[in-house]
C-alpha positions as CSV (number, residue, x, y, z in Angstrom):
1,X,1.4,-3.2,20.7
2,X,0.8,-5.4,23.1
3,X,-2.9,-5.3,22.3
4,X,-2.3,-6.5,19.1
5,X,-0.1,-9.4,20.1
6,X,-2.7,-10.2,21.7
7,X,-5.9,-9.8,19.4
8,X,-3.7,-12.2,17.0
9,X,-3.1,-14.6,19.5
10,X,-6.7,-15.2,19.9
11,X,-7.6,-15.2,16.4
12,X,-4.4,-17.5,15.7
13,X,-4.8,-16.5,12.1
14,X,-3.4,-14.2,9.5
15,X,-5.4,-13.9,6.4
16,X,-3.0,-13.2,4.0
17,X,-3.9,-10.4,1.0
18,X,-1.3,-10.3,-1.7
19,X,-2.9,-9.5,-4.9
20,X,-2.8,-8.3,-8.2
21,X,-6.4,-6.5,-8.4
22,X,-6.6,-3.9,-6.4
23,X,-10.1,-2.8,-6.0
24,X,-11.0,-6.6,-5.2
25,X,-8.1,-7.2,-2.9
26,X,-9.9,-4.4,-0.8
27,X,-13.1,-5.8,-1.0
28,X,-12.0,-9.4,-0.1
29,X,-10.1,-7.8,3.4
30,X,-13.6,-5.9,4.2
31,X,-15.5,-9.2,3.3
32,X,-13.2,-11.3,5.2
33,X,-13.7,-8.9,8.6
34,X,-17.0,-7.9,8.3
35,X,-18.6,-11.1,7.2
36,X,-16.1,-14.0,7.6
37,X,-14.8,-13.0,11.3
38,X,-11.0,-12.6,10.4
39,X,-9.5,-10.6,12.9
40,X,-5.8,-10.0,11.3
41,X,-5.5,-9.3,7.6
42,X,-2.0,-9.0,6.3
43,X,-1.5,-6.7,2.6
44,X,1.6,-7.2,1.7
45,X,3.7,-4.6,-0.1
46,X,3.9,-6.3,-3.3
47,X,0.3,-6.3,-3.9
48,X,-0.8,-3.7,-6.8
49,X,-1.4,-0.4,-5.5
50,X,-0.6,-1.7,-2.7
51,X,-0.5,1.5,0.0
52,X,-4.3,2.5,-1.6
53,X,-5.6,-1.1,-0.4
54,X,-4.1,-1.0,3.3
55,X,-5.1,2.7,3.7
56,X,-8.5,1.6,2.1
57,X,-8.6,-1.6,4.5
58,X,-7.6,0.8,7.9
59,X,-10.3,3.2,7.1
60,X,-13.1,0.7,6.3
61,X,-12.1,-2.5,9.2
62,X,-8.9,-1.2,11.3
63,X,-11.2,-0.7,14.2
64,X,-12.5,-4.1,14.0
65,X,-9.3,-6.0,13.0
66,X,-5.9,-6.2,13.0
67,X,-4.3,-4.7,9.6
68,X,-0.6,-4.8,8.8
69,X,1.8,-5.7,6.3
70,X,3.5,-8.2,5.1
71,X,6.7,-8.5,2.7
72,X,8.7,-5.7,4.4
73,X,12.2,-6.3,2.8
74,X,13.8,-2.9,4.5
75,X,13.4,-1.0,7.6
76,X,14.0,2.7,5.8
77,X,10.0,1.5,4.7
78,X,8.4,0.6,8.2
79,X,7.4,4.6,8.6
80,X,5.7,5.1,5.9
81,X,3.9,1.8,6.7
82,X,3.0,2.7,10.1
83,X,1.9,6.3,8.9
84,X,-0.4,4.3,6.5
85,X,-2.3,2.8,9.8
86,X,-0.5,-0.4,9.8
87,X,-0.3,-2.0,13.3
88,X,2.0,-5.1,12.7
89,X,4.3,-5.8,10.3
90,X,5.9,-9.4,8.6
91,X,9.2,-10.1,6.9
92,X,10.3,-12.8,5.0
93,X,13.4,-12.6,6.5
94,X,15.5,-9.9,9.2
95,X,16.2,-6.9,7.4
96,X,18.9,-4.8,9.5
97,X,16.8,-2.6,12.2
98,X,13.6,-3.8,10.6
99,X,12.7,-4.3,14.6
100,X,13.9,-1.6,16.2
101,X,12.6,0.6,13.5
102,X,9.3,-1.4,14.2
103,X,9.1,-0.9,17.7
104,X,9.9,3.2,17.4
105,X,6.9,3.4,15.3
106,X,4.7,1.6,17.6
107,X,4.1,-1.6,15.3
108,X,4.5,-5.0,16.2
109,X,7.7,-6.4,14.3
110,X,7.1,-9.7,12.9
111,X,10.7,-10.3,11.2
112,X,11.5,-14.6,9.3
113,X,13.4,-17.0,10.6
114,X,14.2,-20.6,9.4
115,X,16.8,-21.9,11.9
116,X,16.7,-22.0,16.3
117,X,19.7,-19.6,15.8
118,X,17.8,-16.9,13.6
119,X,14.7,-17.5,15.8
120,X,16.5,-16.1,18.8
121,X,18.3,-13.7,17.3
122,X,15.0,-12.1,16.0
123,X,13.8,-12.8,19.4
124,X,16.8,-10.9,21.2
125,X,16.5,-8.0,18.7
126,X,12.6,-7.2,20.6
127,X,10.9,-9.2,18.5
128,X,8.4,-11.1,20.5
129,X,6.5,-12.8,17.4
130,X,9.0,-14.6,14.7
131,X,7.7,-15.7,11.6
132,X,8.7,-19.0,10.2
133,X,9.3,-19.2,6.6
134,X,8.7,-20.9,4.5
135,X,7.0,-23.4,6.6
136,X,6.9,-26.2,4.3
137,X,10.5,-26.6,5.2
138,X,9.8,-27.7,8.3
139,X,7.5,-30.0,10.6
140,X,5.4,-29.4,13.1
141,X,7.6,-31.9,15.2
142,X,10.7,-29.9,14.6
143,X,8.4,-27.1,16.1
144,X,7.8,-28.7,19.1
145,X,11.3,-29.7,19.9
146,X,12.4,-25.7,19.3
147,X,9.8,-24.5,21.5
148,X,10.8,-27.4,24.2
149,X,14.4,-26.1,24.3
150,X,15.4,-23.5,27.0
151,X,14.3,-20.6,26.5
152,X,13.4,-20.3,23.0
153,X,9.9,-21.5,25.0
154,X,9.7,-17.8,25.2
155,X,9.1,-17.1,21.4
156,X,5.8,-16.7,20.0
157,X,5.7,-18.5,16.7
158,X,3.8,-18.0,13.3
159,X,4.4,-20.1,10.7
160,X,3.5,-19.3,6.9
161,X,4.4,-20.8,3.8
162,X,2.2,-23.5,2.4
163,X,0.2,-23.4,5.6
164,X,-3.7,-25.0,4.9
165,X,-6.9,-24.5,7.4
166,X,-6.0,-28.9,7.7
167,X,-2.6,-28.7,8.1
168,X,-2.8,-25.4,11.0
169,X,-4.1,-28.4,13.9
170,X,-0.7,-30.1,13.7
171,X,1.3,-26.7,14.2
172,X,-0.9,-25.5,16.7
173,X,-0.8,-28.7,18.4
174,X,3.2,-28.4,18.1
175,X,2.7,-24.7,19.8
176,X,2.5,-22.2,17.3
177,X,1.1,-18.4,18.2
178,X,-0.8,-17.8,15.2
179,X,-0.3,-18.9,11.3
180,X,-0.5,-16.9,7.9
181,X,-2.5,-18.0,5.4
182,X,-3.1,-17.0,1.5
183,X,-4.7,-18.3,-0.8
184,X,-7.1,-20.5,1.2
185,X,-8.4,-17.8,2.9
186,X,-8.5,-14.8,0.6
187,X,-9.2,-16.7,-2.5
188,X,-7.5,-17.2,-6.0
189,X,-9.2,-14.2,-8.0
190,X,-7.5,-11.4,-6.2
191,X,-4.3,-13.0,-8.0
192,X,-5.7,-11.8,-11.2
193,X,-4.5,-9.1,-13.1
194,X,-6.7,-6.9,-14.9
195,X,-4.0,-7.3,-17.6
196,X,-3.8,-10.8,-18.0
197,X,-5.2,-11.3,-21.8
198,X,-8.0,-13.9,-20.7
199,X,-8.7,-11.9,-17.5
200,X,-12.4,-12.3,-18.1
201,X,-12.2,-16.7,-18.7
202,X,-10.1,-16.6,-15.6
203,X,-11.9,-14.2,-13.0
204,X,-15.1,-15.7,-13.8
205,X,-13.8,-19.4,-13.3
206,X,-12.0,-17.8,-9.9
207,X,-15.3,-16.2,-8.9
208,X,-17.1,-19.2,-9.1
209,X,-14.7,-21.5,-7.0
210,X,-15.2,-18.8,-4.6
211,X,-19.2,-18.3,-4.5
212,X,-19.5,-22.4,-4.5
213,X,-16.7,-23.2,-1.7
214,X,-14.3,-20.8,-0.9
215,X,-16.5,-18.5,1.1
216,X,-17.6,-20.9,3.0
217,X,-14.4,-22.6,3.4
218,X,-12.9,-19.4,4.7
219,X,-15.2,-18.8,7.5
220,X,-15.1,-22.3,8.5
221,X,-11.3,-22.1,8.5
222,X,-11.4,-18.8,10.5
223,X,-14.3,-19.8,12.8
224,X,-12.5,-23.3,13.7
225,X,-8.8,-22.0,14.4
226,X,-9.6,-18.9,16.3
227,X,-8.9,-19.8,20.4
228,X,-11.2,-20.5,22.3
């Protein structure tokens, strides 16, 4: 575990896969490893066929990067994740014995918090990442003072929620461990059912904003925020 804590402390991003195509959302997480250098990619569990695509993703990348879960809401589900070949695992929130149910399995526990007081609480449970969600209800200032305070210095912080490849200097500046990151990062056509009635108007405009910038913006985003 610690090995991973540390693989996404230099990468300092998670690229965020929550998606309603399947066979795409896999081919984006390979993309986004073997040609756009992400080094953590996050499935989470409400993506469609969702344990395919991170046993898919584990196989094909999980000994080049980082590949866990995100949108755990109980702990009776962190086994089966782990058996999946998860190595890390996100909340967006503290679900009871979410941590320790974490740590038996060997995975990094990343469990939500939105207040000092739920930070250390998470923190005190063995959780030495805390996710802070939804970002956009804070500022990167507020950060700063938390991690300033005592020993909540201690924590290591990753903010998601509205986070952008401009906005990720100012919490990073402010002392954040890593950050997730959707849509900027793993593009707006995985977000498109195969149901939807004008699936083919809407994953050929989606394709295209992705071919003209958002492949490009992607590895500039990863490139530029990993430590160096």
């Amino acid at each position: 575990m610690e090995k991973t804590i540390q693989t996404m402390g230099v990468g300092r991003v998670v690229a965020i896969l929550r998606a309603k195509n399947a066979d795409l959302a896999i081919a984006r997480g390979i993309e986004l490893v073997t040609e756009l250098g992400a080094t953590a990619i996050e499935v989470t569990v409400d993506t469609v066929d969702f344990e395919r695509v991170l046993s898919s993703l584990v196989t094909a990348v999980g000994d080049r990067a980082l590949v866990g879960v995100g949108t755990v809401m109980h702990a009776a589900d962190v086994r089966r994740i782990a058996d999946l070949g998860a190595v890390f695992a996100l909340s967006p929130i503290n679900p009871k014995g979410f941590v320790v149910e974490c740590l038996k399995c060997g995975i990094v526990p990343v469990p939500a918090a939105s207040t000092p007081t739920e930070v250390w609480a998470a923190y005190q449970q063995g959780a030495q990442i805390v996710k802070l969600f939804p970002a956009y209800l804070w500022q990167p200032t507020a950060l700063k003072a938390m991690l300033t305070t005592g020993e909540l210095s201690k924590v290591k912080i990753c903010p998601s929620g509205g986070i952008s490849p401009e906005s990720s200097k100012e919490w990073f500046d402010a002392g954040a461990f890593a950050v997730g990151m959707g849509t900027h990062l793993a593009g707006k056509d995985v977000k498109i059912s195969k149901d939807d009635p004008n699936y083919e108007e809407k994953i050929n405009v989606a394709n295209a904003h992705w071919e003209k910038v958002g492949r490009e913006g992607a590895r500039t985003a990863i490139a530029s925020l990993r430590k160096s």
